[in-house]
N, C-alpha and C positions, 0 to 999 in steps of 0.2 A: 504494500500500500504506500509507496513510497508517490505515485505519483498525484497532485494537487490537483482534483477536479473543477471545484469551489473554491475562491477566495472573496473572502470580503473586509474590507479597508476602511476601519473611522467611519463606515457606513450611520447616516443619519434620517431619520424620516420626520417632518413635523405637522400638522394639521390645523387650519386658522379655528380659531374658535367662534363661535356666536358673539356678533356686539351690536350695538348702536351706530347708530351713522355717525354719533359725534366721537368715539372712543378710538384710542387709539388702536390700532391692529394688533393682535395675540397671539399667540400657535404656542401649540399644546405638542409637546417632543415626544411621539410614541416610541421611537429608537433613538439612542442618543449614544452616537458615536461607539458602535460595537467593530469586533475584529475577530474571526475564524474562519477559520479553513478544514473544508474536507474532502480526504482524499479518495482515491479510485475506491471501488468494493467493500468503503467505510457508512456506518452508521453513527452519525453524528445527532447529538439529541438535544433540541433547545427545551429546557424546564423551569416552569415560572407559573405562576398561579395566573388568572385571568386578567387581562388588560395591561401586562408589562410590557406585550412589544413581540411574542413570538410570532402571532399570526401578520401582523404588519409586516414584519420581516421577510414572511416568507412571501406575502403580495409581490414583496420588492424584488425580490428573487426570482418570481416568476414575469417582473414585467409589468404588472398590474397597477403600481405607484413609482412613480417613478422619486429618485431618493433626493435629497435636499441637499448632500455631500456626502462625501465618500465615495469607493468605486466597488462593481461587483465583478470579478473576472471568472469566468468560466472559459477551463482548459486554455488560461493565460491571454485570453482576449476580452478586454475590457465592452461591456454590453452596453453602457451606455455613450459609448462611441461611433458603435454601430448603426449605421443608416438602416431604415426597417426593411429594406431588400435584404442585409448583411445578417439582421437579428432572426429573422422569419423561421430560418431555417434549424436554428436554436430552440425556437417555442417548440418543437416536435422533441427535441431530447431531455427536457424541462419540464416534469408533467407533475401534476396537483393532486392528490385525493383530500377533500375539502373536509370541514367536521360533518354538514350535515347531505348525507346523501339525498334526502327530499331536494332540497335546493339544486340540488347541482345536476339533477336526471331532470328532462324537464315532464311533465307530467302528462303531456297530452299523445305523445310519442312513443310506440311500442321500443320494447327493448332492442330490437333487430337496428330496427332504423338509424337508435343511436347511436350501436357502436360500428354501425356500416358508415356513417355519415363521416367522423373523423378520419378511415382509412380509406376513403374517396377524395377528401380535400387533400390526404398528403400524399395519393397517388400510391399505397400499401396496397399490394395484390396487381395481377394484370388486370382480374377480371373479378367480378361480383363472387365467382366459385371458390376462387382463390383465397377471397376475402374471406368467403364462411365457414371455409375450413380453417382459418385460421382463430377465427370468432370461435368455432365449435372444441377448436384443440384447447384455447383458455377459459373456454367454463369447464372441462374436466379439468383441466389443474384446479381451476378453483370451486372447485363442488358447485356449481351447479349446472342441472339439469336442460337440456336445449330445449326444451318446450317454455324455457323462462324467455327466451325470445319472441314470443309471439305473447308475450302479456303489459301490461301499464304500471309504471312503477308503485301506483297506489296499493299494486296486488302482493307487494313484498313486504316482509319484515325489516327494518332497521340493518340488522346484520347481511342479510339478502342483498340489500341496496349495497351495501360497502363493499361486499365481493363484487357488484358490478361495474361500479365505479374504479375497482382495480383492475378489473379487465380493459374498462375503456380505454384507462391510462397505458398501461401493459402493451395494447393492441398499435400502440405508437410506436414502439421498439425504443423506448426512454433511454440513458443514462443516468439520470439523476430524477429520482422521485421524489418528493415533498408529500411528507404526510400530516396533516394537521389535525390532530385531536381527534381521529379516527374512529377510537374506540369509547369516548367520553360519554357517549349518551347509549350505550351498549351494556347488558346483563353482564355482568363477571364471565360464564359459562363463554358466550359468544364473545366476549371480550378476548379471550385466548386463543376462541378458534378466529379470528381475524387476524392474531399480530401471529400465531403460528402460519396462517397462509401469509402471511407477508414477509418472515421471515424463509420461508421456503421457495418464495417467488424470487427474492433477494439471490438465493441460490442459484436457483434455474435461470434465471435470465441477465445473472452478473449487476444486478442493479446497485447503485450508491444510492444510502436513503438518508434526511433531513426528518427527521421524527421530532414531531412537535407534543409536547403533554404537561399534563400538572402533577402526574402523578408519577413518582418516584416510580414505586414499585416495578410499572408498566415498562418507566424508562431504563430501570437495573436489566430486563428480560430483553429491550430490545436493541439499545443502543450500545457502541463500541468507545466512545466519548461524550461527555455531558458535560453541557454550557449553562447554567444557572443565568436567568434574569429574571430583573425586579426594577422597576419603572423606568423600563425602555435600557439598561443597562446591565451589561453582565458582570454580574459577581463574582464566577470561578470557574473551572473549567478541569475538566479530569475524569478518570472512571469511576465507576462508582465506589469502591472500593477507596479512593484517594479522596471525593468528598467526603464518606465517611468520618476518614479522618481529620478533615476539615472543618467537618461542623462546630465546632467549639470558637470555630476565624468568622464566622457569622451569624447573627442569631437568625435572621432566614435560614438560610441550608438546612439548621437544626429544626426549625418548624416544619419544613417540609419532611427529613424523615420522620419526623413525631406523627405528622398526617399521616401517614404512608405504613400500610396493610403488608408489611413483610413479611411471608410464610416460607420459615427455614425447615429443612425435610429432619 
């Protein structure tokens, strides 16, 4: 893992606040001035409780906000450099599974349709056949069943929705996945069969993953480094095993293992 997929530099995000016409201008620093890098076939874990800056982050990461200072380099080419002819072809290796999979399937749209529709814009497969065998070979990796294509997302469960939304992602041929709060709104039981297929997708298809979560525990199981933040700023960074023994350098760190459901065998 020696080589640097990701890097990011003093990266800065800020957001104007609500005023009066007579008041002077405001912005509110959802990231403020952070710095790491991840490498090839690494999982890199940002962990912070709600509204410090990881999901902002990762918008920025993908393109979606663009940042206030700092740079984002992916495989040593700086993206906000890049002319959107230059960048375009980077949105395809850069892919998101969101926290809420309602939002992000849209709802009127069989399953077939949607994950045909992204492997047609980015020219994936010769032909429709091509395409569906390919569709067909990632719902058996990821447990489900091919008659879930020909249904509406409302007919699925929570965890249903998340496997498919890794599919849609997957069906990109990614290198770098973004996973944001995944499993947060998910049963414990289905919570493990999700980050277990994720971890085994990671496998199979050489992915580098960006895991986002609040909860320790989740992040000990899935990530290879962890980046603590707390109001748009990182606090520390190491294995879990190395916060561990950190937490006594912050009273944060130490609250979040205090939260955090640790089952030793």
């Amino acid at each position: 893992m020696s080589d640097t997929i990701l890097e990011v530099s003093h990266l800065t995000k800020k957001f104007p606040v609500e005023r009066h016409f007579w008041q002077k201008p405001s912005y509110f620093t959802a990231v403020d001035d952070i710095s790491f890098s991840i490498h090839a076939g690494e999982t890199l874990g940002l962990l912070g409780e709600s509204g410090c800056g990881k999901s902002t982050t990762a918008r920025v990461l993908m393109g979606l906000y663009p940042p206030d200072a700092g740079t984002v380099r992916y495989q040593g080419r700086e993206l906000q450099s890049l002319s959107e002819k230059e960048y375009r072809p980077l949105r395809r290796e850069i892919q998101m599974v969101f926290q809420n999979p309602f939002d992000s399937l849209d709802p009127g749209l069989k399953i077939r349709t949607q994950l045909l529709e992204p492997m047609s814009i980015w020219g994936i497969g010769a032909n429709r056949a091509e395409r569906m065998e390919r569709i067909f070979t990632l719902c058996e990796e990821c447990g489900m069943p091919q008659d879930c294509l020909e249904k509406l997302p409302a007919e699925f469960s929570g965890g249903q929705l998340q496997r498919i939304a890794i599919i849609r992602a997957l069906l990109l041929q990614p290198k770098l996945l973004i996973a944001d709060e995944i499993v947060s709104a998910l049963d414990i039981p289905v919570q493990n069969q999700i980050l277990e297929l994720l971890l085994r997708m990671k496998q199979t298809h050489g992915l580098t993953l960006l895991f986002i979560t609040h909860d320790l525990a989740v992040m000990r199981k899935m990530a290879d480094v962890i980046c603590v933040m707390r109001g748009g700023r990182l606090l520390a960074g190491g294995t879990y095993e190395e916060l561990l023994t950190k937490d006594g350098q912050d009273p944060y760190i130490h609250e979040l293992v205090e939260a955090s459901y640790i089952f030793e065998p």
